[in-house]
C-alpha positions in Angstrom: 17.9 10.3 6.9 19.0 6.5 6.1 22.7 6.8 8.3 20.8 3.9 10.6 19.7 1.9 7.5 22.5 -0.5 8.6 21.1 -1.1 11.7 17.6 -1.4 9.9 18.9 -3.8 7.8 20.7 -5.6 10.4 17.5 -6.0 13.3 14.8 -6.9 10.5 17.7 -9.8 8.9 18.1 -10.7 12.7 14.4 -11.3 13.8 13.5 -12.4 10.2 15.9 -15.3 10.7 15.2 -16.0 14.3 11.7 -16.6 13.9 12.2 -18.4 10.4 14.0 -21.2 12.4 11.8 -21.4 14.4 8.5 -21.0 12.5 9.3 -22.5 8.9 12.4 -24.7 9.8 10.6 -27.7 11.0 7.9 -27.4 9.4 9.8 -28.0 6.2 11.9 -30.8 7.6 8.9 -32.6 9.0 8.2 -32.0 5.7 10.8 -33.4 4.5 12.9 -35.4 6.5 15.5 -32.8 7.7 17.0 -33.2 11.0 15.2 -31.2 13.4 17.2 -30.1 16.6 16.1 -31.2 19.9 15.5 -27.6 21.3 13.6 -27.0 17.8 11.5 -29.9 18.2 10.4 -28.7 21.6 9.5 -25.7 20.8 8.0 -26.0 17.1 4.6 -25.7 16.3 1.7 -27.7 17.3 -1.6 -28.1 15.7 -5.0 -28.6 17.6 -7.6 -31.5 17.9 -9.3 -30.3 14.9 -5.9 -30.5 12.6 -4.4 -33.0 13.9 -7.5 -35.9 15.0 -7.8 -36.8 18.6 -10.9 -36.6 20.7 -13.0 -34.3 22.7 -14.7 -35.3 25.8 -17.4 -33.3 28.1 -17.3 -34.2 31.1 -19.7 -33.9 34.6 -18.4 -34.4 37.7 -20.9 -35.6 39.6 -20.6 -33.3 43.1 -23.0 -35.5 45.0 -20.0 -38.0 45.3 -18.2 -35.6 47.6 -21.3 -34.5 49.5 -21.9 -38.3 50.5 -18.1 -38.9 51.6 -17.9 -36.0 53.7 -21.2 -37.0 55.2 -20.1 -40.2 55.8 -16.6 -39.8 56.9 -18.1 -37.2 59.5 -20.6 -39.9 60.5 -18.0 -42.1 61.4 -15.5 -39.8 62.5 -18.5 -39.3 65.4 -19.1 -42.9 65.5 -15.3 -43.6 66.6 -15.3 -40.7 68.9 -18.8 -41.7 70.7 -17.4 -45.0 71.3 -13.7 -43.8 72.3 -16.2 -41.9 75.0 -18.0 -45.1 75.5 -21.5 -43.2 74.7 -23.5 -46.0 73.0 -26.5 -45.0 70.5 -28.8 -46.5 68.3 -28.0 -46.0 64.9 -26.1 -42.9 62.9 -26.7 -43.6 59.2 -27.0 -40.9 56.0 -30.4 -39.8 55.5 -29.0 -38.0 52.3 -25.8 -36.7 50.3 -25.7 -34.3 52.6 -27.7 -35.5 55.6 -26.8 -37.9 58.2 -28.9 -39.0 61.9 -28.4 -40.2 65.4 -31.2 -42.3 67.0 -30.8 -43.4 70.8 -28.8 -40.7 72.3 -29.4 -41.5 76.1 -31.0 -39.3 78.0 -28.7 -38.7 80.9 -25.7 -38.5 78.5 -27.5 -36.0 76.1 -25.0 -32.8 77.3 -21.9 -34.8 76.6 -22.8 -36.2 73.3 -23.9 -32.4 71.7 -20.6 -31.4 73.4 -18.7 -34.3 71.3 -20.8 -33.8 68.4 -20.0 -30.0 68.2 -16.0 -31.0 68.5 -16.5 -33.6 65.8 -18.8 -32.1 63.2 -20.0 -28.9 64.2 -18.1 -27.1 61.6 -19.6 -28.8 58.9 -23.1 -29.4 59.9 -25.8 -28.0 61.4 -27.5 -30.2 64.5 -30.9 -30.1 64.6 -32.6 -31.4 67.9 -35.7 -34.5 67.6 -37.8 -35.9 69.7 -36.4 -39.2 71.8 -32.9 -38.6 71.5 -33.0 -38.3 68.0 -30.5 -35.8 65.7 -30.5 -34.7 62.3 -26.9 -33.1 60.7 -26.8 -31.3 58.2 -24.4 -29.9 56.0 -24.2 -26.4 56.1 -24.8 -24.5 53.0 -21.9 -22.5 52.5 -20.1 -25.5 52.8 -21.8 -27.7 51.2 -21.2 -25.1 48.0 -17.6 -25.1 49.0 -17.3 -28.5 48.6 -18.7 -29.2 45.5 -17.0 -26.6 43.8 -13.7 -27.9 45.5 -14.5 -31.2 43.8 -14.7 -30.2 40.6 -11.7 -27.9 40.8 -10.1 -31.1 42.1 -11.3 -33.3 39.3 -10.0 -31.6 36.8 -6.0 -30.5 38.0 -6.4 -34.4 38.5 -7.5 -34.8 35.0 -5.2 -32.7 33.6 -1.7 -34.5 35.6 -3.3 -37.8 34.1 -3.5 -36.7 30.5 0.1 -35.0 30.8 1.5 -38.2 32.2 -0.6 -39.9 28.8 2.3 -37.8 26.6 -0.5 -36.1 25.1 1.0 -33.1 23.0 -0.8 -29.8 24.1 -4.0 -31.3 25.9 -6.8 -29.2 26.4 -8.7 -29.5 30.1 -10.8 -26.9 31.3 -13.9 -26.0 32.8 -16.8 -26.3 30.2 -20.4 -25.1 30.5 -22.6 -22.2 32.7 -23.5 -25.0 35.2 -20.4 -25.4 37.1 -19.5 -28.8 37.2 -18.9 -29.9 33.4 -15.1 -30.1 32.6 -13.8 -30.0 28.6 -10.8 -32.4 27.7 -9.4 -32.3 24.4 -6.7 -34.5 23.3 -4.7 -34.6 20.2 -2.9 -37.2 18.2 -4.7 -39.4 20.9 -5.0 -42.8 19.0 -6.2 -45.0 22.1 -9.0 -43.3 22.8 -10.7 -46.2 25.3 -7.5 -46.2 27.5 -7.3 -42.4 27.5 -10.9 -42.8 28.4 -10.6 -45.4 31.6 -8.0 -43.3 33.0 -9.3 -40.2 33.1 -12.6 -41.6 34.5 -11.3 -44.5 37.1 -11.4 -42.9 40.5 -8.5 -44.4 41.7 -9.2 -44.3 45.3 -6.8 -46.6 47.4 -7.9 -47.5 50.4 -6.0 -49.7 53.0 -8.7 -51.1 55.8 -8.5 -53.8 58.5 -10.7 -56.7 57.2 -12.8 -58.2 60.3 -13.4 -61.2 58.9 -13.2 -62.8 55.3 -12.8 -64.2 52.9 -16.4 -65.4 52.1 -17.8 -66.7 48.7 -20.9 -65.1 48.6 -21.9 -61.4 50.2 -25.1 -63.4 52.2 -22.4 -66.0 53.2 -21.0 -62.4 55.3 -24.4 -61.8 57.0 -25.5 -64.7 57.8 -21.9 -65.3 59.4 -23.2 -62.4 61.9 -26.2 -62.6 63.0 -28.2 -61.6 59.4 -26.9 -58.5 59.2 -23.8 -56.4 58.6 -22.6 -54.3 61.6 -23.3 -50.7 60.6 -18.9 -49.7 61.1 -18.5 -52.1 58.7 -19.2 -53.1 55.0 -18.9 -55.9 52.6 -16.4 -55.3 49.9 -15.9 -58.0 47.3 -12.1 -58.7 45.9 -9.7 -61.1 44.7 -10.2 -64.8 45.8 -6.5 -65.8 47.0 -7.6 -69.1 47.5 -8.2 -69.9 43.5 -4.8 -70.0 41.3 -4.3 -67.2 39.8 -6.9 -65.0 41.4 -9.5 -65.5 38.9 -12.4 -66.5 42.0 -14.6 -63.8 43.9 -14.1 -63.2 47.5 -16.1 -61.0 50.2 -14.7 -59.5 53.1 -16.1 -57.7 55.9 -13.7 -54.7 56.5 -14.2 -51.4 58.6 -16.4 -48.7 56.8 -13.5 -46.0 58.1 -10.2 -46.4 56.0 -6.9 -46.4 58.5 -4.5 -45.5 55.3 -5.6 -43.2 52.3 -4.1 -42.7 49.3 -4.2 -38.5 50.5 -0.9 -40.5 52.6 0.5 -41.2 49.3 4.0 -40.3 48.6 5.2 -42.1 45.7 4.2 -45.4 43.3 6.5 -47.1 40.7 5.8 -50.5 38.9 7.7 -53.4 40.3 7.8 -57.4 40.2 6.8 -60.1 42.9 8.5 -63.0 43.8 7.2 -64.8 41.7 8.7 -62.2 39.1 5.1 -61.0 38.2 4.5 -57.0 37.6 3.2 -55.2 40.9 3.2 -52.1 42.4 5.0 -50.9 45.2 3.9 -47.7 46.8 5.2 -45.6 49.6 3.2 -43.9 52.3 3.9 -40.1 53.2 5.4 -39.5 57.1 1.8 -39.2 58.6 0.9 -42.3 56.7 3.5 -44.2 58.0 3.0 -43.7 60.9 -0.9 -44.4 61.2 0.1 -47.5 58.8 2.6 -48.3 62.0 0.0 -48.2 64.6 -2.6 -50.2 62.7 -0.4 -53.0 61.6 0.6 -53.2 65.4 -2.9 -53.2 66.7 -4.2 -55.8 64.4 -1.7 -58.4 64.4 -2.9 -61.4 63.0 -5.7 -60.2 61.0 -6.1 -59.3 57.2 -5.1 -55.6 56.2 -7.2 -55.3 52.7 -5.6 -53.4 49.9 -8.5 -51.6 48.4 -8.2 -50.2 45.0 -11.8 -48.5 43.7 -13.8 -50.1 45.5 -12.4 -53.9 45.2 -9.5 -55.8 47.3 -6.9 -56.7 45.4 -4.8 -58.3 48.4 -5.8 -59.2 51.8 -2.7 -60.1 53.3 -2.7 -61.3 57.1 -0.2 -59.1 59.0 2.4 -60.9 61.2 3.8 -58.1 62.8 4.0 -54.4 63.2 4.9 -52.5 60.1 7.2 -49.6 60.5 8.1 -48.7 56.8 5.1 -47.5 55.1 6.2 -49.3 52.1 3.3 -51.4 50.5 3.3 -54.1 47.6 0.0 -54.9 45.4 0.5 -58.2 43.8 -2.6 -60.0 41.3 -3.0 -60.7 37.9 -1.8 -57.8 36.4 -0.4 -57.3 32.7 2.5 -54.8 32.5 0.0 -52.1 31.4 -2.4 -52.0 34.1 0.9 -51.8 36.3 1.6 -48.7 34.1 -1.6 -47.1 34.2 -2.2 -47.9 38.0 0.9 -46.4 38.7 -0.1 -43.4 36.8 -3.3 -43.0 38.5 -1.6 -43.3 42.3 0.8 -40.9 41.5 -1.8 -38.1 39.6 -4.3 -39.0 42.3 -7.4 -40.1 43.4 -10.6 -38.2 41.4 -13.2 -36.7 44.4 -16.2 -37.2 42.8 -17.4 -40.1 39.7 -17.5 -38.7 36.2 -19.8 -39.1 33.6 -19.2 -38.4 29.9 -21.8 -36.1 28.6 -20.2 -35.7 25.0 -17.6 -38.0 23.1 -16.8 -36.8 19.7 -13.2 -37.8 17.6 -11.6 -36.3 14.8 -9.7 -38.3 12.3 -6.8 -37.8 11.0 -7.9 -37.3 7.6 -9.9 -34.6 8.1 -7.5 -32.7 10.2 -5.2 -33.5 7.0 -8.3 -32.2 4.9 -8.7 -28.8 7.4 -4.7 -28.0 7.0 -4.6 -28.5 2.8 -7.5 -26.6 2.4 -6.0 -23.9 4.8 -3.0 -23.8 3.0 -4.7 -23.3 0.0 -6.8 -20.5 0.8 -4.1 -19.0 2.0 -2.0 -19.5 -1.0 -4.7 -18.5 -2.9 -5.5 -15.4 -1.4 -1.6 -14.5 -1.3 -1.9 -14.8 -5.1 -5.0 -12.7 -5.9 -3.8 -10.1 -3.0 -0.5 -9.8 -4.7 -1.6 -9.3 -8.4 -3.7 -7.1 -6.7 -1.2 -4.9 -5.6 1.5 -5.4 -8.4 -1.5 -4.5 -10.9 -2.8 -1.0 -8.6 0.7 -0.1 -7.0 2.9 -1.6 -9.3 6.7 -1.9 -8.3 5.9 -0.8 -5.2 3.4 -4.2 -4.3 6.0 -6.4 -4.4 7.6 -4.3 -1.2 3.7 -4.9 0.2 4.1 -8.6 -0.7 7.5 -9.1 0.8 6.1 -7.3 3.7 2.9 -9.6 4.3 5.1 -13.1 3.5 7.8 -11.3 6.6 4.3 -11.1 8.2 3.4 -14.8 7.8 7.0 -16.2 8.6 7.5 -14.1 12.2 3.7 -14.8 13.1 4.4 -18.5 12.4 7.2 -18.1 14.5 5.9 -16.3 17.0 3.4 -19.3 17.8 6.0 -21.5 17.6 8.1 -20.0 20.2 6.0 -20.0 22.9 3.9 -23.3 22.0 0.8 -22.0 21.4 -1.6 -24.7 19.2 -2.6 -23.8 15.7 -6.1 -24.5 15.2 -8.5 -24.3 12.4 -9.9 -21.3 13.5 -6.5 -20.1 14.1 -6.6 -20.8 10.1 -8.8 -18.6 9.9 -6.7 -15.8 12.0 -3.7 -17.0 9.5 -6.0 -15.9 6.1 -7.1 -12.3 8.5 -3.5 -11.4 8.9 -2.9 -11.7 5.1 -5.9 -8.8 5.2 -4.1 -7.1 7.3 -1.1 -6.8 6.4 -2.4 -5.3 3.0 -4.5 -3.1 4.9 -1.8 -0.7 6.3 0.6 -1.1 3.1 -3.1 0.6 1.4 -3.2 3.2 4.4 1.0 3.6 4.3 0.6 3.8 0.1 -2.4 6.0 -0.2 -0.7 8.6 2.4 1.9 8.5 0.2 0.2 9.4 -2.9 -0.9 12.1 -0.9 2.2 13.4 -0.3 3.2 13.1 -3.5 0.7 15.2 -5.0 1.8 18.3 -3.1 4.4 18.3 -5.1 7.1 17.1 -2.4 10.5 15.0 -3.8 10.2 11.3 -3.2 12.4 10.6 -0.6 9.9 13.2 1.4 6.9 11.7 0.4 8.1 8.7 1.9 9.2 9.7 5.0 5.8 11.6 5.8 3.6 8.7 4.6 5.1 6.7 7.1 5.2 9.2 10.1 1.8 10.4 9.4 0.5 6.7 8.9 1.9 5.2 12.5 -0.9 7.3 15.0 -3.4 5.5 13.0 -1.8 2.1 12.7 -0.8 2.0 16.0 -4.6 3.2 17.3 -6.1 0.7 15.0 -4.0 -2.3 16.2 -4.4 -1.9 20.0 -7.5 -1.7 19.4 -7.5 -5.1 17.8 -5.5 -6.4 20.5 -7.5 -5.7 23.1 -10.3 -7.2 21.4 -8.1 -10.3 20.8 -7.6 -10.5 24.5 -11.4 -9.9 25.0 -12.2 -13.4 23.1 -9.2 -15.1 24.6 -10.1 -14.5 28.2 -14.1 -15.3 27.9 -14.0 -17.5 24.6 -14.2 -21.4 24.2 -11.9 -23.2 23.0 -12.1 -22.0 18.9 -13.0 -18.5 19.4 -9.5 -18.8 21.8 -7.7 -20.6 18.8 -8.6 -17.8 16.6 -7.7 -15.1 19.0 -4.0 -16.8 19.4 -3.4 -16.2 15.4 -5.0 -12.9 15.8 -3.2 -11.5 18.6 0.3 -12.5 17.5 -0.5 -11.5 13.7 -1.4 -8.1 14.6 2.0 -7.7 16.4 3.5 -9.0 14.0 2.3 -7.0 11.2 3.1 -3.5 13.2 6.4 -4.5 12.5 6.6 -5.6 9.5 4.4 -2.8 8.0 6.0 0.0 10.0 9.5 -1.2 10.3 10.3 -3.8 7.3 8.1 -2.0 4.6 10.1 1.4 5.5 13.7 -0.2 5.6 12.5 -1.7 1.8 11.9 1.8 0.4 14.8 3.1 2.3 17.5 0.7 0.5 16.4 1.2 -2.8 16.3 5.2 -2.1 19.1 5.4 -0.8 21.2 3.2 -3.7 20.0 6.2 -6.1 18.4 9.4 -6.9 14.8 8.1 -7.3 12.9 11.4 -9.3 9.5 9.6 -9.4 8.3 6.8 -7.5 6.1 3.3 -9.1 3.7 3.9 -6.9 
């Protein structure tokens, strides 16, 4: 019966240890000022928002955004092609997000420009026929759905590459809400919570356009410069006033609505100095980007190429000559840090859509200090009352049930350890129901025992049927936990998932243990002497 006690011994000494390195270990020498090696630091564990402060942030991204700029990047994507085609009309200008018109369509041309139409936009929108050459395009629906769910989805693996490049240990970013387009960020330890805040909601769209004319001091100074009006191809854009020392002036220039380099041509930024040893950033355009930079910069020789960073020129630069490279330099009055964070939002890229904050709320460190001492002591305490418990009903035998439900704690600990899962105050809570558990199949394991005691059967027996006759139901019992675990953890929020974390890896945990460990216990003292009754 016990000739593979060694090997018993051996596999629960084996994973005992292995998980107390990783579980307790560096716990106890954060605690206490051990060395902690770098593999264990990786992969100790982590506590949440709740237990360690931070900040949680709800999020809406507001889809409109991307209606509009598909609607009017199609509308001018048709304007360039009607006039490659030299088919002049009226007016095309957005009715709506998602709505856009041309007025003036000549009569004698009307063929041609639905056949150009069809080839520029026709997969997008809709055409609807007016009256006097007018056309109304609209987006169709399925893709008007596509595109603001594409947005979001967008938003937040953009959100998420930001708040990883932050350093931010185990952020939380996920999609929050019924309606769609709300996104959850949660970020621990976060201490900056403003500059976590500005970069996760600056849009960071880089745009490099041929300015027309510029720079002006005031926006009316532009129109009146052109007749009283702004040319509908192009738009006023206000930026850095190169003229004034040290940029601190307001400039306007006239530049083309359409963007000739994107920051989708992106292929890499990194911070760098001027040469007037001032911090800049250089950036370096993608093959395709190089090459339209190429063509533009020969075109426009002699003109100002504005650097367009959300929304605002930073540099207007006149190019001299034809630009092969694709490699860019943004030069203002920048401090080194919004060199760092520029160059983290160029390289996470650009958000699709604005967001707005719908729900800001931090958590101290204090209180996440408060939540883990009281979690500790509730656990401490219930470890006490469920061990005299069991010392008091099942005498000699509790303390096996005891050093069964501490194993319990230690390989749970570090199972979340071991693949970086977050403990979280719920998960607290998961830590107190294992304790439970644990104690609830030493009762069943015990009890069967007892049982088999009473027909008169020697100990050794008694013991070995308890057990067999015990694992059916344990086993039965548990999966059924663990499927309920997965249950909350797949359609949960964020605490119901911390909670079904803890609960999932305690109830492995405690199969062990109170299948495996509690029977090797019996079996060494058993099998060290002839045992005629058992303290049960």
């Amino acid at each position: 019966m016990y000739k593979n006690l060694r090997w018993k011994l051996l596999a629960t000494f084996v994973v005992v240890l292995w998980f107390l390195v990783f579980g307790m270990y560096p716990i106890l020498a954060q605690r206490y000022g051990l060395p902690i090696p770098e593999k264990l630091a990786e992969k100790r564990l982590k506590l949440g928002l709740d237990l360690q402060g931070g900040v949680h942030l709800v999020l809406r991204v507001q889809t409109d955004d991307a209606l509009r700029l598909e609607t009017d990047m199609s509308s001018e994507r048709l304007r360039e092609e009607l006039r490659n085609q030299n088919l002049t009309v009226s007016a095309i200008a957005p009715t709506s997000v998602r709505e856009f018109s041309v007025e003036g369509v000549p009569g004698d041309r009307d063929a041609e420009f639905r056949r150009v139409a069809d080839e520029q936009v026709g997969t997008i929108f809709d055409r609807v026929s007016g009256a006097g050459g007018r056309y109304l395009f609209r987006m169709k629906p399925n893709i008007e759905v596509r595109t603001r769910q594409d947005s979001v989805t967008q938003a937040l693996q953009t959100i998420e590459r930001r708040v990883n490049a932050l350093g931010v240990s185990e952020p939380i970013v996920a999609p929050h809400g019924s309606a769609g387009d709300q996104i959850l960020v949660q970020l621990p330890g976060v201490t900056d919570v403003n500059r976590a805040k500005e970069i996760i909601r600056s849009t960071a769209l880089l745009e490099l356009k041929i300015a027309e004319d510029g720079p002006y001091p005031t926006r009316e100074a532009v129109a009146q410069n052109h007749g009283g009006a702004v040319p509908s191809d192009m738009e006023v854009i206000s930026g850095v006033d190169e003229t004034v020392e040290g940029g601190a002036g307001t400039a306007y220039y006239l530049v083309r609505r359409v963007a000739a380099v994107t920051g989708r041509d992106l292929r890499t930024a990194r911070p760098t100095l001027d040469e007037n040893n001032r911090p800049a950033v250089a950036f370096s355009l993608d093959r395709d980007g190089a090459r339209k930079f190429a063509t533009v910069t020969g075109a426009n020789v002699g003109r100002r190429l504005a650097i367009i960073l959300d929304n605002r020129v930073q540099l207007a630069p006149v190019i001299e000559e034809r630009i092969p490279s694709g490699d860019v330099r943004i030069t203002g009055t920048f401090t080194q840090q919004e060199i760092s964070d520029i160059v983290l939002l160029l390289k996470s890229g650009a958000l699709p859509a604005s967001l707005t904050y719908l729900e800001e709320r931090s958590v101290g460190p204090t209180l996440g200090a408060d939540s883990i001492r009281a979690g500790v002591l509730a656990s401490l305490g219930g470890l006490t009352l469920v061990a005299l418990f069991m010392l008091v009903y099942y005498r000699l035998s509790g303390i096996n049930a005891m050093l069964s439900v501490v194993l319990n704690l230690v390989i749970l600990l570090g199972f979340m350890a071991n693949v970086e899962a977050v403990m979280t105050l719920p998960g607290v809570a998961g830590f107190i129901l294992t304790i439970g558990m644990g104690v609830d199949s030493n009762v069943l394991i015990f009890e069967r025992i007892k049982e088999e005691l009473a027909t008169q059967k020697g100990v050794r027996q008694a013991v070995a049927a308890g057990f067999d006759r015990v694992f059916l139901t344990i086993l039965d019992t548990h999966i059924a936990s663990l499927i309920s675990a997965g249950f909350l953890f797949q359609f949960g929020t964020g605490p119901i998932r911390g909670f079904a974390t803890t609960l999932f890896f305690g109830l492995l945990s405690n199969v062990f243990t109170a299948v495996f460990v509690s029977r090797t216990l019996f079996e060494i003292v058993l099998s060290r002497r002839a045992v005629a009754k058992l303290s049960i």
